[in-house]
Structure formats: structure tokens, C-alpha cells
C-alpha positions in Angstrom: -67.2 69.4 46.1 -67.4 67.3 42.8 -67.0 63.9 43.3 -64.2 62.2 41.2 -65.6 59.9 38.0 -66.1 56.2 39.7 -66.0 57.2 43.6 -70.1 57.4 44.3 -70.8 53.8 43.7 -67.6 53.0 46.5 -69.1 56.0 48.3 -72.8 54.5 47.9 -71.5 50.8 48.4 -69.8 51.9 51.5 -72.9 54.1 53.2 -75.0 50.8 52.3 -72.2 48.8 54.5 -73.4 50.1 57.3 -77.5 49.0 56.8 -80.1 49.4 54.2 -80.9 52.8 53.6 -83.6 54.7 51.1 -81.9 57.3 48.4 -82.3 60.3 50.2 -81.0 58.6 53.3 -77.8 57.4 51.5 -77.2 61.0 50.1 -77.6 62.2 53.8 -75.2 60.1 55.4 -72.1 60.7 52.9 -72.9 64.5 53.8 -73.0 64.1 57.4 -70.0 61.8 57.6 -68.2 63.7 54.8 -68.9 67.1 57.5 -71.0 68.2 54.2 -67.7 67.9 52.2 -69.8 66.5 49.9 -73.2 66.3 48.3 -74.5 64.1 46.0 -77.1 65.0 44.1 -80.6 63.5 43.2 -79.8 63.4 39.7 -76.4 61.3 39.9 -77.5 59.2 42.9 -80.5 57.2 41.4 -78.7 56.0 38.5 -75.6 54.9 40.4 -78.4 53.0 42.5 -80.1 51.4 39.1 -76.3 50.8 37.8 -75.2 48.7 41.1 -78.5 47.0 41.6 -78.3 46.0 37.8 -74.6 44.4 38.3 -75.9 42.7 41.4 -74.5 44.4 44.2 -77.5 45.7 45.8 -81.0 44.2 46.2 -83.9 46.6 46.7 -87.4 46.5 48.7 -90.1 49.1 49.3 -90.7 49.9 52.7 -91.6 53.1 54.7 -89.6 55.7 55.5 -89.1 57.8 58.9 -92.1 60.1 57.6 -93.7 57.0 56.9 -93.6 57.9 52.7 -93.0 54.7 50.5 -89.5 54.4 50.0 -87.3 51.9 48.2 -84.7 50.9 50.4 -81.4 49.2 49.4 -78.8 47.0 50.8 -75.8 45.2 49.9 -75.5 41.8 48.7 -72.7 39.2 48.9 -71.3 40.0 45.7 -71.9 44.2 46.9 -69.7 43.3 49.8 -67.2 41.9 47.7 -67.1 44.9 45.1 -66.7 47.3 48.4 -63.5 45.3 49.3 -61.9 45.2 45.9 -63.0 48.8 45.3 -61.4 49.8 48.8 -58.3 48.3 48.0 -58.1 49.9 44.9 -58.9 53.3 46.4 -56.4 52.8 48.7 -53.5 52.0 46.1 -54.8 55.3 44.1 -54.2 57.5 46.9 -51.0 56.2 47.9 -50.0 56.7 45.0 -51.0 60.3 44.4 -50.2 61.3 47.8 -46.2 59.7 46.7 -46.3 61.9 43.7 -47.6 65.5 45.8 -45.0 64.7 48.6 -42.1 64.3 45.9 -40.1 67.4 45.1 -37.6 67.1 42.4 
């Protein structure tokens, strides 16, 4: 499934919530969780990643991976944590809201 324009960084920002992670790592876990719902692909995912750690809300450091491959892993920052919440909310209100205008028959 596409993902809608804006929802990979909450999607990203929200995976990172949970510990650092590498790329391919991140783009594994909203699969798994999202019962391979969705995928995000290589080519979308490292920009988002360059994109939040440029506005602060992710630091990066290499490390190695599981296969012992260098790997740049990222994690969350104070001001990442803060972005998740207000992106949340926001999420939140937006689907209210749709969901209120689906359910309405007139």
C-alpha cells in the first residue's frame, strides 16, 4: 500500500520510539508491525531519514549491524520526541475526522 504524503516521517519517528534502529531495520519493523500492510521503500526512506536528522529530530552514529556490516543507526532526540507527539495528535484529529465524514450518510 502507498503511504499517504507526510505519514513516513510519523511512521519513521514512531518505529525510532521504540530504540535506535539502522534503515533497513526501520523499513522492517513498519512491515512487520503493519502485518506487511506496508512497505517502504529504499528510495523514500533515506531521504525522510536525511530530512528529520536535518530538522533535528534524529541524531545518527555508525555502528554494526546484526550481520556485523557498518550501519548508521538513528534515534530520536528530545525535540524528535516532541515532533512524534504533536504529529500523533494531529494524526489522530485527521482520522477522526475522516472516519466522521465515511460514517455520515445524508
Amino acid at each position: 500500500m502507498d503511504l499517504l504524503h507526510g505519514t513516513l516521517d510519523l511512521l519513521i519517528l514512531k518505529t525510532l520510539a521504540l530504540g535506535p534502529m539502522h534503515g533497513w531495520g526501520i523499513a522492517q519493523r513498519i512491515q512487520q508491525i503493519s502485518e506487511d500492510a506496508l512497505r517502504v521503500n529504499q528510495g523514500s526512506l533515506y531521504p525522510a531519514l536525511q530530512r528529520l536528522e536535518t530538522a533535528g529530530w534524529l541524531d545518527s552514529e555508525w555502528g554494526a549491524s546484526e550481520r556485523n556490516r557498518q550501519a548508521k543507526f538513528y534515534r530520536l532526540t528530545r525535540a524528535g520526541q516532541k515532533q512524534l507527539r504533536e504529529e500523533s495528535a494531529q494524526w489522530a484529529r485527521m482520522t477522526t475526522a475522516v472516519g466522521k465524514i465515511l460514517a455520515h450518510e445524508g
